[in-house]
C-alpha positions in Angstrom: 9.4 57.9 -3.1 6.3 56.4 -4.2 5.9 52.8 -5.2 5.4 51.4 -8.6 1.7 51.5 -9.9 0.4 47.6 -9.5 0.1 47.6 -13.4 -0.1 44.5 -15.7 2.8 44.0 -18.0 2.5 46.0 -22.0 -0.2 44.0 -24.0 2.3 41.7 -26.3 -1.2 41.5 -29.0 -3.5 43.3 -29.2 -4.4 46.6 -27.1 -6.4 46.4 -24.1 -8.3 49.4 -23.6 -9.1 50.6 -20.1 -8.4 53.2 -17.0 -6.6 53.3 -14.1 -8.7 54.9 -10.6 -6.3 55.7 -8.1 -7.2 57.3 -4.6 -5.2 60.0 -3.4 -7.0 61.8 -0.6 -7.5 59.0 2.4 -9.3 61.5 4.8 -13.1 60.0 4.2 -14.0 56.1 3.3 -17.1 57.1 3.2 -16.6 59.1 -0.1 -14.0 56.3 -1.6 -16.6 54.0 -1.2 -19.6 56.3 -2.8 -17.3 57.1 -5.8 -16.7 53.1 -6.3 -20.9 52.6 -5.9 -21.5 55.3 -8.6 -19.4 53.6 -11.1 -20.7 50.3 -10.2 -19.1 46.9 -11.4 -17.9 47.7 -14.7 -15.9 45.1 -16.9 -12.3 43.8 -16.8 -11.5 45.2 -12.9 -7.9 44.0 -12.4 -7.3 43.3 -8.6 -3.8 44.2 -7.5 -1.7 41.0 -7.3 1.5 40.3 -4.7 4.5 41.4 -6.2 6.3 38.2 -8.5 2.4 36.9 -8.8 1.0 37.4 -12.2 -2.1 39.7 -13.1 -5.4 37.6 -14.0 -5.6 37.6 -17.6 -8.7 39.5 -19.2 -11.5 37.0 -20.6 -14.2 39.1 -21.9 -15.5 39.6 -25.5 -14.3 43.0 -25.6 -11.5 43.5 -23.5 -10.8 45.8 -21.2 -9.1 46.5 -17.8 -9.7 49.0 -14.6 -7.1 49.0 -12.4 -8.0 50.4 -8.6 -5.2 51.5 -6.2 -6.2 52.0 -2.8 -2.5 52.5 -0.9 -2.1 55.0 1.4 1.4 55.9 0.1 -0.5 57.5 -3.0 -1.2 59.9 -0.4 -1.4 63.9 -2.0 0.3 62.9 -4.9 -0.2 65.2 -8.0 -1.1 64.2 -11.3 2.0 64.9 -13.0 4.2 62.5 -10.0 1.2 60.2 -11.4 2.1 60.5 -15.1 5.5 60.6 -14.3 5.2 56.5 -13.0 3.1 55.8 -16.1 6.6 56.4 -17.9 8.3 53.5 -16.3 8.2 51.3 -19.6 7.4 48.3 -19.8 3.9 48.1 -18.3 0.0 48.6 -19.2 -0.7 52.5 -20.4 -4.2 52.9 -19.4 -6.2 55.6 -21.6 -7.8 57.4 -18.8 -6.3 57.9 -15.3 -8.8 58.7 -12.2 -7.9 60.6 -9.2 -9.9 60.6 -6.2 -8.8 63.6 -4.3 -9.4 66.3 -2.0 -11.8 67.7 -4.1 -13.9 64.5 -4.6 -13.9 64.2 -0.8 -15.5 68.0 -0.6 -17.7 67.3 -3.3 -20.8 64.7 -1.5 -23.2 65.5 -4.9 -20.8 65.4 -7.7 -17.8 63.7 -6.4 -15.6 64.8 -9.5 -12.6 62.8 -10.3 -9.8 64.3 -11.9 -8.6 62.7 -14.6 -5.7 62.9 -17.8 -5.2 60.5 -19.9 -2.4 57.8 -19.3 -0.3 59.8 -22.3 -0.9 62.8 -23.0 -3.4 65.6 -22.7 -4.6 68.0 -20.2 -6.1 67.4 -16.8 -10.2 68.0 -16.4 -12.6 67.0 -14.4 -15.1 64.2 -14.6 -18.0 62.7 -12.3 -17.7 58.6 -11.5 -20.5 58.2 -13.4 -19.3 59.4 -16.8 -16.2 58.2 -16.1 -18.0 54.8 -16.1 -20.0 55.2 -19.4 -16.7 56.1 -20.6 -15.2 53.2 -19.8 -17.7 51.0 -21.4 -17.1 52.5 -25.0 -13.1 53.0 -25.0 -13.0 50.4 -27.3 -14.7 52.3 -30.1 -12.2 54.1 -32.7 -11.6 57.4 -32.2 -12.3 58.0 -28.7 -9.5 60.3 -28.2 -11.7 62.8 -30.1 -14.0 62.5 -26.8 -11.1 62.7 -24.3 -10.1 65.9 -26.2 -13.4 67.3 -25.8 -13.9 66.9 -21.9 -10.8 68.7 -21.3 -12.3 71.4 -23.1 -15.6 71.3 -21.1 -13.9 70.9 -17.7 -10.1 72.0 -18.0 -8.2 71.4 -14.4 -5.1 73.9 -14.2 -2.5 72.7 -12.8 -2.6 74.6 -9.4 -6.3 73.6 -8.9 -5.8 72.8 -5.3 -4.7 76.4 -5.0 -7.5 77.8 -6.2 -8.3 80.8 -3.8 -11.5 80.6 -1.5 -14.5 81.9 -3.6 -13.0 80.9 -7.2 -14.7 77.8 -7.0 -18.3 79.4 -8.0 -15.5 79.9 -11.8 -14.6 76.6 -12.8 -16.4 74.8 -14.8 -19.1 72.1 -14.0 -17.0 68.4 -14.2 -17.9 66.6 -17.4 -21.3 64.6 -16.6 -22.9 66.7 -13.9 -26.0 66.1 -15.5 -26.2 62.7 -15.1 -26.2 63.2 -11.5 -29.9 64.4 -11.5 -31.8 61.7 -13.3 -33.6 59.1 -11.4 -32.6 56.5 -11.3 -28.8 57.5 -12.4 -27.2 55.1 -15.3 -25.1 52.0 -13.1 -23.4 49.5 -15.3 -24.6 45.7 -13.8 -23.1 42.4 -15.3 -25.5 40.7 -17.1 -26.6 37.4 -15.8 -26.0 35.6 -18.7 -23.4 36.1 -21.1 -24.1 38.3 -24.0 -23.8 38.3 -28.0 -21.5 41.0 -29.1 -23.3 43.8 -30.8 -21.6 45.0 -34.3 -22.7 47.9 -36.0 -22.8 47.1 -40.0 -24.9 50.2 -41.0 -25.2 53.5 -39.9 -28.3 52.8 -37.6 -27.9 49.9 -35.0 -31.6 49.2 -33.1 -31.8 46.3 -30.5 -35.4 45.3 -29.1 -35.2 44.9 -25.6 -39.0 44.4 -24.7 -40.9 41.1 -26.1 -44.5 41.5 -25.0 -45.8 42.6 -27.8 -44.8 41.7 -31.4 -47.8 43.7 -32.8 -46.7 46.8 -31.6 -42.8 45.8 -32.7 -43.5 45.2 -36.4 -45.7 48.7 -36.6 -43.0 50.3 -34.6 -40.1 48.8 -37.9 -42.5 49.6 -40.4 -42.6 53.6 -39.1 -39.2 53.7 -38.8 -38.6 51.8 -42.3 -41.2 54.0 -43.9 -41.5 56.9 -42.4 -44.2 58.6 -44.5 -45.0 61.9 -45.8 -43.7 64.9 -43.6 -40.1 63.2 -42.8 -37.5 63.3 -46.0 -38.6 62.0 -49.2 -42.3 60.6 -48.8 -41.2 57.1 -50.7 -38.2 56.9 -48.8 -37.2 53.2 -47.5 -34.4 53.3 -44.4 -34.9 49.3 -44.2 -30.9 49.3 -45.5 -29.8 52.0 -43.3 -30.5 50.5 -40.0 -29.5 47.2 -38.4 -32.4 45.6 -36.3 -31.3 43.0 -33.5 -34.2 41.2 -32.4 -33.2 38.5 -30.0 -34.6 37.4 -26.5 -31.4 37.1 -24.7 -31.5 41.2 -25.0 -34.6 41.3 -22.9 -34.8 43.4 -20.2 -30.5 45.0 -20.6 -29.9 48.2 -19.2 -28.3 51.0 -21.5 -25.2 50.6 -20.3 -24.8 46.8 -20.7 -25.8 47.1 -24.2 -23.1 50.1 -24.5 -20.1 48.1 -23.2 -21.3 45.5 -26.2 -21.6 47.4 -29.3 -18.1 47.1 -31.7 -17.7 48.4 -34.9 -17.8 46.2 -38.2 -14.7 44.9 -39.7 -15.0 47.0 -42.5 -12.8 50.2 -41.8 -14.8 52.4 -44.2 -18.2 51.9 -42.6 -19.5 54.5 -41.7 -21.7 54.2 -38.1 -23.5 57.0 -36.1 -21.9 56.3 -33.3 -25.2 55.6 -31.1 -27.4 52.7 -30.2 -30.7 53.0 -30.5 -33.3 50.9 -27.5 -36.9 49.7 -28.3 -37.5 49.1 -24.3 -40.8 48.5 -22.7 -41.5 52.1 -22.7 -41.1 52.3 -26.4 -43.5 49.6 -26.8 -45.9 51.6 -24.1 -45.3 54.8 -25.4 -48.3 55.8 -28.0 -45.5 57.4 -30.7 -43.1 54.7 -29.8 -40.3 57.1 -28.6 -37.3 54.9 -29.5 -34.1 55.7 -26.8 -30.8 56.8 -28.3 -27.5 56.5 -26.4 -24.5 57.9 -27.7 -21.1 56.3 -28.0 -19.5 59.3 -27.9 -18.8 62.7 -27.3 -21.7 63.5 -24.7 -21.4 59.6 -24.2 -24.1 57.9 -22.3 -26.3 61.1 -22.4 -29.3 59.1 -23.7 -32.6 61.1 -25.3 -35.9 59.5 -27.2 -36.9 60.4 -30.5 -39.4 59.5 -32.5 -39.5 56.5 -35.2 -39.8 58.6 -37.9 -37.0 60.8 -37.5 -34.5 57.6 -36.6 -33.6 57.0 -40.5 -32.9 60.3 -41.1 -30.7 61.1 -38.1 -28.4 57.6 -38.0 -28.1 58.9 -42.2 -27.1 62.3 -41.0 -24.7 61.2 -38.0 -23.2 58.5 -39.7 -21.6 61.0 -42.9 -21.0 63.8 -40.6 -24.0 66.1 -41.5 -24.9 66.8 -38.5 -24.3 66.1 -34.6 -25.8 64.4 -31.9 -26.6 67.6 -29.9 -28.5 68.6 -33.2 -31.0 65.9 -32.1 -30.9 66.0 -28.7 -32.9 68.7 -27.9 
């Protein structure tokens, strides 16, 4: 018998998004401990409490909760004994559930997790660090659309650990391998000071992060305002279709701090493209003013610069379902 999960009790208000990362292969610490350093110290960690003693209570602007289980007795389990004591009643369903198993041990460059989420769907694998960026955006609407999609991209059967000796080379790469080649990888940090929460009113959202020069900012709006001859309508004006967030306590965020800040406005029937968009010291240094894009979801986290002039058109075109994300990232 395995023990009960050390979950906190069902949300009585409001749902608290969040994931459960549970370690189920004890032979290396090594590899527990890289797998924890590639996701870094994302938001609303829940420590396990003593039994009878309460779970802290989650104080954040945007809540959220990861629960990590390091207990032995978790030992082999499989993810369907796992899904099985998510059905307990009466406790926390996270969305996403983590398993760091035999094949994350075997795995030193990826370390693929794999993960289901808390209540239904298929198994598929995923790398810590999208995992991570995953976590940071669960809040947003509609994310199950995303979940859906990476166990399309990296499907685990169910007798994975099975697999005969040379398959391997078959399955598909875990959702994120990419991100494990860039330099220097995306790590969520806690800011040092708390932050403003980030709502998107428009389709575009764009927060300055750099402050050196206030030239090069207002040529850099005026471009992507105005675009010019050459990009849509030469008279067009995208002043309405983007929000601008130009305040000093943004200076110097990383990508993924801005990510776990963004909401979505009040009103239901606004329509957002489902991205943030970064003017960072290299925008301001870069001669075309590349501006960097992050998406919220789908290939979440997977950012990409583009040029000012093609940022009103593409939050239009994103934000009514025109076109993708992938149609820009190239």
């Amino acid at each position: 018998m395995r023990p009960a999960l050390p979950l906190p009790p069902a949300d009585g208000g409001p749902r608290v998004f969040g994931m459960l990362l549970l370690r189920t292969h004890h032979g290396d610490d090594d590899a527990w401990r890289d797998v924890l350093s590639r996701m870094g110290a994302l938001p609303g960690l829940v420590a396990p409490r003593p039994p009878g003693e309460a779970h802290a209570v989650v104080r954040e602007p945007i809540p959220r909760r990861l629960v990590v289980v390091d207990d032995r007795a978790w030992q082999g389990t499989t993810a369907q004994e796992v899904g099985e004591a998510l059905d307990g009643g009466g406790t926390w369903i996270p969305d996403l559930v983590l398993m760091a198993d035999e094949g994350t041990t075997a795995d030193p460059h990826l370390r693929p997790l794999l993960a289901f989420r808390g209540t239904d769907g298929g198994a598929f694998r995923i790398t810590p660090r999208q995992a991570a960026l995953t976590h940071l955006v669960l809040h947003r609407p509609y994310q199950e659309f995303t979940l859906e999609r990476f166990e399309e991209e990296a499907p685990a059967g169910p007798d994975e650990d099975e697999t005969a000796a040379g398959e391997e080379d078959d399955l598909p790469d875990p959702v994120g391998t990419c991100l494990e080649s860039l330099n220097p990888p995306p790590r969520y940090e806690p800011p040092t000071l708390a932050l403003p929460l980030l709502t998107q009113e428009n389709f575009g959202l764009l927060v300055r992060t750099d402050f050196a020069e206030d030239a090069a900012w207002s040529s850099f709006l005026d471009t992507i305002h105005r675009p010019g001859p050459g990009y849509d309508d030469p008279v067009e004006d995208f002043s309405d279709c983007v929000d601008t967030v130009d305040d000093p306590a943004f200076e110097g965020c990383s990508p993924e701090q801005l990510m776990a800040l963004v909401r979505d406005s009040e009103d239901s029937g606004q329509m957002t493209a489902d991205l943030v968009l970064i003017a960072d010291g290299a925008t301001m240094r870069d001669p075309g003013h590349r501006v960097l894009a992050v998406p919220l979801e789908g290939p979440i986290g997977h950012a990409f610069r583009v040029i000012p002039e093609q940022v009103g058109s593409m939050v239009s075109n994103l934000a009514i379902g025109n076109m993708s994300v992938e149609d820009f990232m190239d």
